[in-house]
N, CA, C and O atoms as CSV, one atom per row, in Angstrom:
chain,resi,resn,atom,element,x,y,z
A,1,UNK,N,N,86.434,114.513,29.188
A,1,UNK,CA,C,87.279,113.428,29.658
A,1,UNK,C,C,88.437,113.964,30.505
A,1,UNK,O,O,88.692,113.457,31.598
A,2,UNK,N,N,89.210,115.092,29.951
A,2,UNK,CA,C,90.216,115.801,30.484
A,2,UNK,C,C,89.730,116.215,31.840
A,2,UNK,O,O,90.686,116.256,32.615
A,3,UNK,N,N,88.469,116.573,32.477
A,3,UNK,CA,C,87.875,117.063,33.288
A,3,UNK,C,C,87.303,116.257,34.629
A,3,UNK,O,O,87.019,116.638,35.764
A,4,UNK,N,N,87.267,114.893,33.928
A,4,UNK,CA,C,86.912,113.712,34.713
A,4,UNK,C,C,88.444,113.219,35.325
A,4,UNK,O,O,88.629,113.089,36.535
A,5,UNK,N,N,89.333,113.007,34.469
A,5,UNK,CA,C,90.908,112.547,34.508
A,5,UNK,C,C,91.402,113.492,36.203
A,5,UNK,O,O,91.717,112.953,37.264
A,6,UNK,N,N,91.310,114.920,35.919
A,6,UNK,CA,C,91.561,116.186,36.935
A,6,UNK,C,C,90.490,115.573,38.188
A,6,UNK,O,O,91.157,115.230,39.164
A,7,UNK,N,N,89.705,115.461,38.290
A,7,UNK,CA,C,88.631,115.260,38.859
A,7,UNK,C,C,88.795,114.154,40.141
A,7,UNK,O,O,88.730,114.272,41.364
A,8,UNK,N,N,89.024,113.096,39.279
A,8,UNK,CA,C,89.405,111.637,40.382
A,8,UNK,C,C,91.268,111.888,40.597
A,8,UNK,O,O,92.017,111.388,41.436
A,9,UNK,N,N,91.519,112.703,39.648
A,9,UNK,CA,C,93.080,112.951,40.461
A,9,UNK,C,C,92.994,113.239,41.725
A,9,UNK,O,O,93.181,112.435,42.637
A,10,UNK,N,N,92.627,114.724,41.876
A,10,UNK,CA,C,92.087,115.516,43.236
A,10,UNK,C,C,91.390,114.180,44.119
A,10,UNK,O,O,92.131,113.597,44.911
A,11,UNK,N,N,90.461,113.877,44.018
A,11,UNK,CA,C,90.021,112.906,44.942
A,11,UNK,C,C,90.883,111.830,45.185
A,11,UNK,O,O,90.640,111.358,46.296
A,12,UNK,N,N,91.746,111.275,44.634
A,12,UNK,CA,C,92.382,110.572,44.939
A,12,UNK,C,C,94.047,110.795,45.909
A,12,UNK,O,O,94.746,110.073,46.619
A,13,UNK,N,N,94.098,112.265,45.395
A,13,UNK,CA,C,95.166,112.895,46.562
A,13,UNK,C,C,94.838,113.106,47.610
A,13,UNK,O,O,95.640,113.232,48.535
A,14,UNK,N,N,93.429,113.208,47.751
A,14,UNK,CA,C,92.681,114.062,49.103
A,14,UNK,C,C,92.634,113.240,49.914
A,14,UNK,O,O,92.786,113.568,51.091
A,15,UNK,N,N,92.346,111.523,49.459
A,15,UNK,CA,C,91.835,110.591,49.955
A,15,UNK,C,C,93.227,109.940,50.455
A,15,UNK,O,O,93.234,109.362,51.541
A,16,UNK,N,N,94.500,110.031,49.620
A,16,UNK,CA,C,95.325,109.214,50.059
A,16,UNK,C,C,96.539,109.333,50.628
A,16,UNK,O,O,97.551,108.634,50.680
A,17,UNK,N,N,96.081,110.757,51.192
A,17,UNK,CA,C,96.810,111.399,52.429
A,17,UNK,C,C,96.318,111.951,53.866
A,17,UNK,O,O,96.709,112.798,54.669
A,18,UNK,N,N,95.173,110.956,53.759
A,18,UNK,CA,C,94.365,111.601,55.154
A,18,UNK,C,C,94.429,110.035,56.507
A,18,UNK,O,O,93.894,108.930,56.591
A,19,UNK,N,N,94.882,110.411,56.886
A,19,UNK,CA,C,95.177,109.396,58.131
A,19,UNK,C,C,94.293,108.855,59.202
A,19,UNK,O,O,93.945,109.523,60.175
A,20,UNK,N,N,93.935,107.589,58.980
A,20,UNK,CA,C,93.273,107.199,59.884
A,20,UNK,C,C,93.207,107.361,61.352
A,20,UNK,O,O,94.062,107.281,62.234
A,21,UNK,N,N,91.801,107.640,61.354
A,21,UNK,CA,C,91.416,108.142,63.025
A,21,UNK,C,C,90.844,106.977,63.851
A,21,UNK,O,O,89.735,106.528,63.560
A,22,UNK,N,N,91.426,106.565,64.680
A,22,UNK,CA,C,90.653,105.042,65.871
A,22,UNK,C,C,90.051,105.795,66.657
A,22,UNK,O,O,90.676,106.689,67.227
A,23,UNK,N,N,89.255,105.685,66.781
A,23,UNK,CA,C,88.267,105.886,68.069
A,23,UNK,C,C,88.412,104.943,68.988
A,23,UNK,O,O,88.320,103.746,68.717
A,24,UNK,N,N,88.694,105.484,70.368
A,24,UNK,CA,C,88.661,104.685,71.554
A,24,UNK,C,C,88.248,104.888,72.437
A,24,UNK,O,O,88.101,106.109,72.491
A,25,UNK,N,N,87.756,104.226,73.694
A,25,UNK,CA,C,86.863,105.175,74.534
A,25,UNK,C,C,87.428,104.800,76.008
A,25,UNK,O,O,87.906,103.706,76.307
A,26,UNK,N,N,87.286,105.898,76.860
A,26,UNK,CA,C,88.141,106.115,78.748
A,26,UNK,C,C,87.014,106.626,79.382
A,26,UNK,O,O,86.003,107.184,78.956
A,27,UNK,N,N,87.537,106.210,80.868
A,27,UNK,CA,C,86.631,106.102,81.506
A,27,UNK,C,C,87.035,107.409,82.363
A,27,UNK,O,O,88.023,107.252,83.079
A,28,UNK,N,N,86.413,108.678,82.396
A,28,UNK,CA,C,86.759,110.313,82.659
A,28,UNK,C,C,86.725,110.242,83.942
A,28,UNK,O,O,86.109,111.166,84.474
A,29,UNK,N,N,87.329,109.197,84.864
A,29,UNK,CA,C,88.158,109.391,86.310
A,29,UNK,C,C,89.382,109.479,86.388
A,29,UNK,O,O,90.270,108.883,85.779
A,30,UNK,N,N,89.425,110.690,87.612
A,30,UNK,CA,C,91.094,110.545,87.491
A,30,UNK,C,C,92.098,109.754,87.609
A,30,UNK,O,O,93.241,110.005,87.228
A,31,UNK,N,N,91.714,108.725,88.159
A,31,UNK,CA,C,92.442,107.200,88.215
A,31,UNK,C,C,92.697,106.634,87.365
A,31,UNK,O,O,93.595,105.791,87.372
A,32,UNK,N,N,91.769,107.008,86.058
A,32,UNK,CA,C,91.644,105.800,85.122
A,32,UNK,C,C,93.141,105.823,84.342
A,32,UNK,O,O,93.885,106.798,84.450
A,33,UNK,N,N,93.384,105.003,83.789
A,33,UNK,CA,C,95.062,105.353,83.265
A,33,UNK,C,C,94.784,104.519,81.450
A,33,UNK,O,O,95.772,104.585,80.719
A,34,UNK,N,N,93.879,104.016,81.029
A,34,UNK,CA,C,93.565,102.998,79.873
A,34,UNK,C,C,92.568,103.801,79.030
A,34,UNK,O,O,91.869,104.787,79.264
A,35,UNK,N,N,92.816,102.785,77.648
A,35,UNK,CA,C,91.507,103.188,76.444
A,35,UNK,C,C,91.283,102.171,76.182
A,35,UNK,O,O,92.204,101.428,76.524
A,36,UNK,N,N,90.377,101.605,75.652
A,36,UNK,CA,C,89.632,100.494,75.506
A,36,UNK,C,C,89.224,100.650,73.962
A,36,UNK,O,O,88.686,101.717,73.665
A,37,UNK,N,N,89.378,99.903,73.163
A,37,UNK,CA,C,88.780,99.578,71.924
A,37,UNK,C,C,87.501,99.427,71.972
A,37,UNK,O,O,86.885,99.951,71.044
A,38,UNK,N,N,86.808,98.792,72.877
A,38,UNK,CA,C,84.794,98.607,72.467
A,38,UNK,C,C,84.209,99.542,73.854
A,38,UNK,O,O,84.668,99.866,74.950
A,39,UNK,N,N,83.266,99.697,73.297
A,39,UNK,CA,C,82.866,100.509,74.821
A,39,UNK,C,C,82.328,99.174,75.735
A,39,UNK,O,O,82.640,99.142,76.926
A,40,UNK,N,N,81.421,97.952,75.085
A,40,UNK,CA,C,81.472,96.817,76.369
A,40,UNK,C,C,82.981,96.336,76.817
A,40,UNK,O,O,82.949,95.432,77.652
A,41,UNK,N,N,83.727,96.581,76.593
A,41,UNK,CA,C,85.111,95.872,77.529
A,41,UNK,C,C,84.929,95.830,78.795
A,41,UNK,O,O,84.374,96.708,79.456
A,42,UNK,N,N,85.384,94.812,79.203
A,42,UNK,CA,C,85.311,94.175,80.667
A,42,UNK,C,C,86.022,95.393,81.746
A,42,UNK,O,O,85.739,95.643,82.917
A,43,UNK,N,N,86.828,95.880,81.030
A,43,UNK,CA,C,87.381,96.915,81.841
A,43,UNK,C,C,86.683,98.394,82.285
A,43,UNK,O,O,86.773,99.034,83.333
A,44,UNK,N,N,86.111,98.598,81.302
A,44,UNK,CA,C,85.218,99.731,81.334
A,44,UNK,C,C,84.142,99.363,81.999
A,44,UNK,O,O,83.540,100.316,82.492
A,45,UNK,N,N,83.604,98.146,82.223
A,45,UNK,CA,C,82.469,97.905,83.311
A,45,UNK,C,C,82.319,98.830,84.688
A,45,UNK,O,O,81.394,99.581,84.999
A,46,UNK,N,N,83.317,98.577,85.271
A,46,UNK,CA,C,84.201,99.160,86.531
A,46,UNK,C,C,83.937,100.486,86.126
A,46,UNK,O,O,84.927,100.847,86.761
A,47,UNK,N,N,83.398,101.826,85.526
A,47,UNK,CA,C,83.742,102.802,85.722
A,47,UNK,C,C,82.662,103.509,86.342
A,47,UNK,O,O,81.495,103.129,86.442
A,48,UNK,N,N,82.953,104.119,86.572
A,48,UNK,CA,C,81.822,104.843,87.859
A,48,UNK,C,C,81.277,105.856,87.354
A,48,UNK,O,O,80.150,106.246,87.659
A,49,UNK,N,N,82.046,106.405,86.500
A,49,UNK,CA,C,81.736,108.030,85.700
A,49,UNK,C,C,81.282,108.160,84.603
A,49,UNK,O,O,80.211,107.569,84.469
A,50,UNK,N,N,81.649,108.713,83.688
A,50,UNK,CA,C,80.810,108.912,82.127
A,50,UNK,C,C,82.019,108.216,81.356
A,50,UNK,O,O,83.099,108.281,81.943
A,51,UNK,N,N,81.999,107.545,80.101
A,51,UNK,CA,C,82.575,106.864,79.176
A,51,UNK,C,C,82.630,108.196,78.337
A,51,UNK,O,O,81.663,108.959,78.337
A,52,UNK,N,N,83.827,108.477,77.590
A,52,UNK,CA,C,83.896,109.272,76.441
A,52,UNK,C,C,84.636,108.487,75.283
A,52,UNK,O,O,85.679,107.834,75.337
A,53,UNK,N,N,84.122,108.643,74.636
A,53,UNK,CA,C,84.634,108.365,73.045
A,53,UNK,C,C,85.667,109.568,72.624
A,53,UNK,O,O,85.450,110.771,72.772
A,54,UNK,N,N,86.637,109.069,72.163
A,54,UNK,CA,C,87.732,110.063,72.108
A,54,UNK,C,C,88.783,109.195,70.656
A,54,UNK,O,O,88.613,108.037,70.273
A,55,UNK,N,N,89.681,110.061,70.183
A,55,UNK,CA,C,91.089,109.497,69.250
A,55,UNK,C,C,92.084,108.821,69.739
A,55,UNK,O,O,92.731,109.399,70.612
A,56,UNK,N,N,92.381,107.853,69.466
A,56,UNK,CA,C,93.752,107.285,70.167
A,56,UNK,C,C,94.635,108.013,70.349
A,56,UNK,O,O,95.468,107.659,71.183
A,57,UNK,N,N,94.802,109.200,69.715
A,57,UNK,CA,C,95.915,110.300,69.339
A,57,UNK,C,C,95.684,110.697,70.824
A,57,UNK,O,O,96.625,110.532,71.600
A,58,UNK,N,N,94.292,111.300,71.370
A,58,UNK,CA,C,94.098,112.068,72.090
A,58,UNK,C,C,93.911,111.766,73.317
A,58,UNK,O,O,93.872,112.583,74.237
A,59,UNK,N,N,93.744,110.234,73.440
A,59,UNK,CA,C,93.950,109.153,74.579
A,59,UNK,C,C,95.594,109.282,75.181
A,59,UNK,O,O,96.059,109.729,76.230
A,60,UNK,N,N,96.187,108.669,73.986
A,60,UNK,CA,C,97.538,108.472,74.360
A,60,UNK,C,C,98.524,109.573,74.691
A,60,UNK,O,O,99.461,109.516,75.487
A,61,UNK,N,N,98.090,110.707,73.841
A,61,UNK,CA,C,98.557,112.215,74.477
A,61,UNK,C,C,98.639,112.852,75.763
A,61,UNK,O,O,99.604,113.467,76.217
A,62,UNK,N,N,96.800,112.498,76.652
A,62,UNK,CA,C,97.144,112.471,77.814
A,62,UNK,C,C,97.304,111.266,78.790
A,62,UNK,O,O,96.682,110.987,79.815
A,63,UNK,N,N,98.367,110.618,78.132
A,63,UNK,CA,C,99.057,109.603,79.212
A,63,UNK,C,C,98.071,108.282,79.320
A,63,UNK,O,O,97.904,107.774,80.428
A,64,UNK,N,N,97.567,107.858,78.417
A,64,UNK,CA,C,96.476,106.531,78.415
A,64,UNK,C,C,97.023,105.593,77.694
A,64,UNK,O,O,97.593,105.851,76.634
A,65,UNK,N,N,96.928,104.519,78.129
A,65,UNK,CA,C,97.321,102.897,77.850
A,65,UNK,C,C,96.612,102.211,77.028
A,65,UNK,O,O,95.445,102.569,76.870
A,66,UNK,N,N,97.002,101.311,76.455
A,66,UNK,CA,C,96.320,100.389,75.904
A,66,UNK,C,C,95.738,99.333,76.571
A,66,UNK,O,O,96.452,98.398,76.933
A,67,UNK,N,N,94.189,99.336,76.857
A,67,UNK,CA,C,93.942,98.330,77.939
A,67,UNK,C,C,94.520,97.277,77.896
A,67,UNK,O,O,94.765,96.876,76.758
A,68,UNK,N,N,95.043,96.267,79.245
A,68,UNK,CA,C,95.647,94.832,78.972
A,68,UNK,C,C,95.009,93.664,78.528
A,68,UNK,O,O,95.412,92.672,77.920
A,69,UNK,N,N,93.505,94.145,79.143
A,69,UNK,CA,C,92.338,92.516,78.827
A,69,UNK,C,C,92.476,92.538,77.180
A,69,UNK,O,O,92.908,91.494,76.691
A,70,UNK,N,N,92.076,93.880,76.049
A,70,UNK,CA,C,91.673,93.663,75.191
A,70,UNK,C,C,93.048,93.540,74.147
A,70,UNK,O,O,93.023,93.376,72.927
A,71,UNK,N,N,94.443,93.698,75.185
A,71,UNK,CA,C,95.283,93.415,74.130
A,71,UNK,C,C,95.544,92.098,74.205
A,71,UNK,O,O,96.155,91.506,73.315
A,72,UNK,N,N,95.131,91.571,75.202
A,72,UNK,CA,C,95.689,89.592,75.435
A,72,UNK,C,C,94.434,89.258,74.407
A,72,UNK,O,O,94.486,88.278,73.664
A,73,UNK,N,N,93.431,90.056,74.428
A,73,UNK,CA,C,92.162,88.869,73.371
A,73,UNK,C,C,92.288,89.143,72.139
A,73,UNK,O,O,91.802,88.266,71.424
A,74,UNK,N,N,92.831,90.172,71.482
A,74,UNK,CA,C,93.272,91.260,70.263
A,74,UNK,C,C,94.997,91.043,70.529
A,74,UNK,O,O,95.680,92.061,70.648
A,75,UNK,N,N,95.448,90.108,70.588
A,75,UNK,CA,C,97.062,90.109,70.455
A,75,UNK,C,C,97.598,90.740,69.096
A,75,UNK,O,O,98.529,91.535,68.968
A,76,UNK,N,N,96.792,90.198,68.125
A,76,UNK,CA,C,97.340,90.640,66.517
A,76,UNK,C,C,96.993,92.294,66.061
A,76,UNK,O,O,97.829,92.887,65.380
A,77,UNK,N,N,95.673,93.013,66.494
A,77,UNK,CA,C,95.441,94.414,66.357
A,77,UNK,C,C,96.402,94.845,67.384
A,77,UNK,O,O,97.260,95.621,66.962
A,78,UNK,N,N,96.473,94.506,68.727
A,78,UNK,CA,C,97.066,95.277,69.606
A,78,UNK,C,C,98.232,95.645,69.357
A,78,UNK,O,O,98.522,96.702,69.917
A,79,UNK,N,N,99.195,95.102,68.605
A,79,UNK,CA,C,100.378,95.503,67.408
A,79,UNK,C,C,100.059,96.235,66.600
A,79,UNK,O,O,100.743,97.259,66.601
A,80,UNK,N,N,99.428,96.202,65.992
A,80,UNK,CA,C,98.932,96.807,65.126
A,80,UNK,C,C,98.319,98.191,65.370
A,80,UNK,O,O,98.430,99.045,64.490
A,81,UNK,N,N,97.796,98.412,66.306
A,81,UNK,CA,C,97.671,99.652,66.907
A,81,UNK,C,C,98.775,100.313,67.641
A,81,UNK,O,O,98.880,101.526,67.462
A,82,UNK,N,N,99.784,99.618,68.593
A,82,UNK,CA,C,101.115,100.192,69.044
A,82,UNK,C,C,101.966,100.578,67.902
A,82,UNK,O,O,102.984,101.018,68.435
A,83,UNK,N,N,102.096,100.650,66.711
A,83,UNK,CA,C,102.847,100.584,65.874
A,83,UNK,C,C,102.659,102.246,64.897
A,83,UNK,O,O,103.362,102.465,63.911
């Protein structure tokens, strides 16, 4: 019992300090300046090049936006993600 108790402790520290990762995906031109939440977004249609799936961390690090279409249709996440 003592062993089970230790057991889901550990898992439960491991688990409730690990920080959620968003995946978002840009369009790998140098123009592009946005990340997009779905890969169909209306915005990403327009891209000419390869789509990458990437971290918001790692979007917004190098200088990427939050697309505008999907924050006017997502008003309530799009807070929720700026935050």
């Amino acid at each position: 019992m003592k062993n089970l108790l230790i057991a889901l402790s550990i898992i439960f520290i491991t688990t409730a300090f690990q920080t959620k990762k968003t995946d978002v995906f840009i369009c790998m031109t140098k123009s592009s300046k946005t990340y997009h939440l779905k890969k169909n977004c209306r915005g990403l249609k327009i891209c000419k090049s390869k789509i990458k799936k990437i971290t918001k961390k790692k979007a917004e690090n190098v200088g990427r936006t939050f697309c505008k279409i999907e924050k006017k249709k997502n008003h309530k996440l799009s807070i929720k993600l700026e935050s």
